[in-house]
Structure formats: structure tokens, C-alpha cells
C-alpha positions as CSV (number, residue, x, y, z in Angstrom):
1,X,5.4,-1.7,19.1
2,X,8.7,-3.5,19.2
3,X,8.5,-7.0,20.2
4,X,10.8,-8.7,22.7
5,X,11.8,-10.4,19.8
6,X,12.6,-7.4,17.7
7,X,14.4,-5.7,21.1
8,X,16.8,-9.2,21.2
9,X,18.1,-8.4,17.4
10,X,18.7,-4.9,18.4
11,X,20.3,-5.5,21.8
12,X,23.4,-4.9,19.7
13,X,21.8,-1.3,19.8
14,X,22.1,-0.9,23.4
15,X,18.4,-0.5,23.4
16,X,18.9,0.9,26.8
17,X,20.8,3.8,26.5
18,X,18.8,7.3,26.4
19,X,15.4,8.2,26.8
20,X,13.4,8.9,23.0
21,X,12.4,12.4,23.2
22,X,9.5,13.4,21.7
23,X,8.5,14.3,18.3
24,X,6.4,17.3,17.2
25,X,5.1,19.7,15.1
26,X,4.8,23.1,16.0
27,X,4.9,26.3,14.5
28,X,8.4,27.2,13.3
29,X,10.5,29.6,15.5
30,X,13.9,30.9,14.0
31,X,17.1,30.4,16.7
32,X,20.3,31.4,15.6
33,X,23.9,29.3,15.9
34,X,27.6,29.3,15.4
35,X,27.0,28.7,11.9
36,X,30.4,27.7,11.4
37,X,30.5,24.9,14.0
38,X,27.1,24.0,12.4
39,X,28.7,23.1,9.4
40,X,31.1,20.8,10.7
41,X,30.5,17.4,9.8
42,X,30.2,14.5,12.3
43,X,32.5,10.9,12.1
44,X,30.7,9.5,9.1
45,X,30.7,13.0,7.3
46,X,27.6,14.5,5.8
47,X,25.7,13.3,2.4
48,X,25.2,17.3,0.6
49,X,23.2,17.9,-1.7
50,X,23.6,21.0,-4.5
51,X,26.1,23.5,-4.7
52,X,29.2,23.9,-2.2
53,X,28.4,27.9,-3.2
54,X,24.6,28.2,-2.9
55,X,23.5,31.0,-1.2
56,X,21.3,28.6,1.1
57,X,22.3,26.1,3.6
58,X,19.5,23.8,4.8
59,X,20.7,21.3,7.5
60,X,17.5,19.1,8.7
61,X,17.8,17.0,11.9
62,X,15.5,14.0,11.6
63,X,14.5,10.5,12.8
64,X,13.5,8.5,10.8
65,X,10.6,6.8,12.9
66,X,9.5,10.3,13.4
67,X,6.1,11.1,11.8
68,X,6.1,14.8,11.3
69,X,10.2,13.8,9.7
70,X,7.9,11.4,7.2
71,X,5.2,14.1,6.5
72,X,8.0,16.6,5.5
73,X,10.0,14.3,3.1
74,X,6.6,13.1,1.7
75,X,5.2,16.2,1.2
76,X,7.5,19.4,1.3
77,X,11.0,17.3,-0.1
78,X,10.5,16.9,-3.4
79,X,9.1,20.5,-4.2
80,X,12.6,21.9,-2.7
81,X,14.6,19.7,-3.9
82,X,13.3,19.9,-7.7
83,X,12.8,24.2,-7.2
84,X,15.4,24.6,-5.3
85,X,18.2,21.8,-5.0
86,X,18.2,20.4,-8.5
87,X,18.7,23.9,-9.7
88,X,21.9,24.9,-7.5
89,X,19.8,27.4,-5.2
90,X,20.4,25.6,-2.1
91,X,22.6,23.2,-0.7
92,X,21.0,20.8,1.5
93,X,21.9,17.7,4.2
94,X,20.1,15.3,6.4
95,X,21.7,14.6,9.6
96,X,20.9,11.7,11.9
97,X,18.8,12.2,15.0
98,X,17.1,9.3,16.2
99,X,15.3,8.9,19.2
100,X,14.6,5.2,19.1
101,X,16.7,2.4,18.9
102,X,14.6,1.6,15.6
103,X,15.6,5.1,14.2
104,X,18.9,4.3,15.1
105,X,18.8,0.8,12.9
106,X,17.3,2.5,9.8
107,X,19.9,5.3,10.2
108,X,23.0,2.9,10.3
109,X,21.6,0.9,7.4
110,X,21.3,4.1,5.5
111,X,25.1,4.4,6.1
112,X,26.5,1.3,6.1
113,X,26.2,1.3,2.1
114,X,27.8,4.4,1.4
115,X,26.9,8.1,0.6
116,X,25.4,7.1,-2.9
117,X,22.9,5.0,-0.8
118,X,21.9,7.6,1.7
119,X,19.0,9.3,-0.1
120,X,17.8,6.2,-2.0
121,X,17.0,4.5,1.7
122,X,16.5,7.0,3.5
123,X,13.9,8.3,1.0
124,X,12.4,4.7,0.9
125,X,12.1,4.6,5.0
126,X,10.3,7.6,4.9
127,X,8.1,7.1,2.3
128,X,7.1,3.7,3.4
129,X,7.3,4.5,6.9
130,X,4.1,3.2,8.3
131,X,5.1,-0.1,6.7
132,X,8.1,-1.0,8.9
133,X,8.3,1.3,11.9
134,X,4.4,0.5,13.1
135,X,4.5,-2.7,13.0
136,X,4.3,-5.6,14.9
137,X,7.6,-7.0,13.7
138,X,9.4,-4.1,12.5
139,X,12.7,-5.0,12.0
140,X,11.4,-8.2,9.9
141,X,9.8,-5.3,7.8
142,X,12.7,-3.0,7.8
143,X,14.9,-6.5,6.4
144,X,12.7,-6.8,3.7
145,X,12.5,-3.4,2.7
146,X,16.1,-3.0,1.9
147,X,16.0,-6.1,-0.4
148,X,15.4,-3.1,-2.4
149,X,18.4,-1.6,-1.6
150,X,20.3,-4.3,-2.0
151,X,20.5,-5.9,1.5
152,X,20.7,-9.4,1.9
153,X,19.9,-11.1,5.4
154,X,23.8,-11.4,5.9
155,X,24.6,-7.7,5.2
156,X,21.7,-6.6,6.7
157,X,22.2,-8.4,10.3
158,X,26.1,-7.4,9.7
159,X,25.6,-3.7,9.6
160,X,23.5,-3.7,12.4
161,X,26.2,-5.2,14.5
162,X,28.7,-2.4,13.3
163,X,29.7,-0.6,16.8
164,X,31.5,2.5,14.5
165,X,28.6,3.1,12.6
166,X,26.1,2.8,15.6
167,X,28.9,5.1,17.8
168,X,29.1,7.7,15.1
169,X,25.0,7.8,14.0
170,X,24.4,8.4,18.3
171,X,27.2,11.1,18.2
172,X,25.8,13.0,15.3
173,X,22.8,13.3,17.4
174,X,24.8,14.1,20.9
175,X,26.2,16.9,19.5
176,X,23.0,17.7,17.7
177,X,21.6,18.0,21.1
178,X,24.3,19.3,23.5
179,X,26.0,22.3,21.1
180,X,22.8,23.3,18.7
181,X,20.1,22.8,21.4
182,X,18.6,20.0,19.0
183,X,15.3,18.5,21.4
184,X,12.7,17.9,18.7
185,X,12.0,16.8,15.0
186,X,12.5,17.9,12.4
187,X,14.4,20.4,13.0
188,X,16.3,22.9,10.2
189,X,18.9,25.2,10.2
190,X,19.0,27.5,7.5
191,X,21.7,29.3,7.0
192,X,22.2,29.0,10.7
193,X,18.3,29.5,12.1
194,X,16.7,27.9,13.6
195,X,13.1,26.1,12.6
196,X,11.3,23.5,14.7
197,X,8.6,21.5,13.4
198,X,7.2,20.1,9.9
199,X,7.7,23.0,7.0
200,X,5.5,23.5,4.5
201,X,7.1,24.2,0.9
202,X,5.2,28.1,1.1
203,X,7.3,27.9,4.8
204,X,10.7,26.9,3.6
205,X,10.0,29.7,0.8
206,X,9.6,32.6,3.3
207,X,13.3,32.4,4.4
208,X,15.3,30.8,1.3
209,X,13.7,33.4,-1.0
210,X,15.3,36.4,0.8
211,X,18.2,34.4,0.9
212,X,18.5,33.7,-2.6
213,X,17.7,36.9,-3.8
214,X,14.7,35.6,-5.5
């Protein structure tokens, strides 16, 4: 629960804007898009991972105060990325999708650092998650959590201020929403389908495998 404390340091967040939709896991239902405007990258650019020519293309909207989002990196993540990423199999992005102003914050401070950055927090938020977005002061938590990422209270309060980064994080997620039909997390595009809800690694496997030839 956010405080009226917490909502004052975000107000630079426009913690008004735009109802939080809601998160869920659900059994995973393939949808198909222009996969080339798919793969064109929003104003701060997306953070691959693997190959530009892997057979495979995984593009996962998230949020990062989303449980099932958590679950997936905790669980599923670092199985694909060691069988599949790691070995040039698949090529693989996380793209911002918030739907919280608190989502929002963690996303921009995953950005405001730099691509090399990216994973490293975003990895930590999600991992960690219960620590800082369930809490009764969570942006207090979510400041002392990047001291590990090399935050200090004046960076920290800086980046969260940044209007570019908060304009381009929300219009990753707009388009997310109004051209791919984006209205839950996690959800993946592989190779252009669609997949709603928390995979499984045996789940991703089913459609990479074919993909890959494997």
C-alpha cells in the first residue's frame, strides 16, 4: 500500500494518469501480430539479448510490481536464458508495461543508468519484489535497494524527476496496449504470438523448440 507520503515523491509520476489494469495468470493462448511493427523499438530503444539472427524472438511485456511478472523471472528466466539465450538460440527483450505509478518508478530507474544496467535492476526488482513493492514505504525500500546499483539518494530522486524517461517508459506501454492489444501481464510474443500469462520453462519449450529446429 503506498502511503500519502510515498504518492507525494511520486506526484512527479503523475500518479493520476490511467487506471492499473489488472494482472493475471492464465493459461497461455497464442495471438498473432505484424511482427514487423512488433519489432520496432520504442524512444528509449530496447535492451536485447542473444543473437540479432536467432531463429527465436521473445518479446515479454511486464510490470514490474506484477506478481505473476516476478514468478516468471524467478522461476522460468534463468532456465531460458542459460538453455536458450546464453547459447545464441533465441533472442530475447523485456519491454516496459507498468500499470502502477510504482512500476513506472522501478522501470525509469532501470533506464535512467543505461542499457548495461537494465537486467542487473530489473533482475534485482524482481527477485526482491516482495521487499519493496509490498511494503508500507515502498519507495524508501525501492531507494535502498539500488544502493546496490549504484544509486545514491541524489541520483535516485533525480531520475525520478526525468519527464523523458517517464514520457518514453508510459509510451512503450501505450503502444503496447493500443497496436498489440497488450491488457495483461506478462505477456510474450514469440516470434510474433501471442502468449498471456506466467510460462513455465516446459511452456516456453513447446513453441521455441519447433522454432529452433530442435
Amino acid at each position: 500500500m503506498t502511503t500519502r507520503r510515498d504518492a507525494l515523491k511520486l506526484s512527479g509520476l503523475a500518479l493520476g494518469a490511467g487506471l492499473a489494469l489488472p494482472s493475471f495468470s492464465r493459461a497461455a493462448l497464442a495471438q498473432g501480430v505484424d511482427a514487423a511493427a512488433l519489432l520496432q523499438p520504442g524512444p528509449l530503444g530496447d535492451v536485447w539479448l542473444g543473437p540479432p539472427d536467432a531463429k527465436c524472438t521473445i518479446i515479454e511485456y511486464a510490470s514490474m510490481t506484477c506478481s505473476h511478472c516476478a514468478a516468471f523471472h524467478r522461476n522460468t528466466w534463468p532456465t531460458l536464458k542459460e538453455r536458450y539465450i546464453d547459447t545464441g538460440k533465441v533472442r530475447f527483450t523485456l519491454r516496459e508495461f507498468p500499470l502502477d505509478p510504482l512500476a513506472t518508478a522501478a522501470f525509469m530507474l532501470a533506464r535512467c543508468e543505461g542499457d548495461s544496467k537494465y537486467y542487473p535492476i530489473t533482475d534485482l526488482l524482481f527477485d526482491q519484489q516482495p521487499a519493496w513493492a509490498f511494503t508500507p514505504k515502498p519507495v524508501d525500500a525501492l531507494e535502498q535497494m539500488l544502493r546496490q546499483a549504484g544509486y545514491t539518494k541524489q541520483t535516485f530522486e533525480a531520475c525520478l524527476k526525468d519527464q523523458k524517461i517517464y514520457g518514453a517508459v508510459n509510451a512503450v506501454k501505450q503502444r503496447g496496449l493500443d497496436v498489440f492489444k497488450v491488457d495483461s501481464t506478462p505477456t510474450f510474443f514469440i516470434n510474433g504470438e501471442r502468449y498471456t500469462g506466467e510460462m513455465t520453462v516446459e511452456g516456453m519449450e513447446k513453441v521455441i523448440k519447433p522454432i529452433i529446429g530442435a
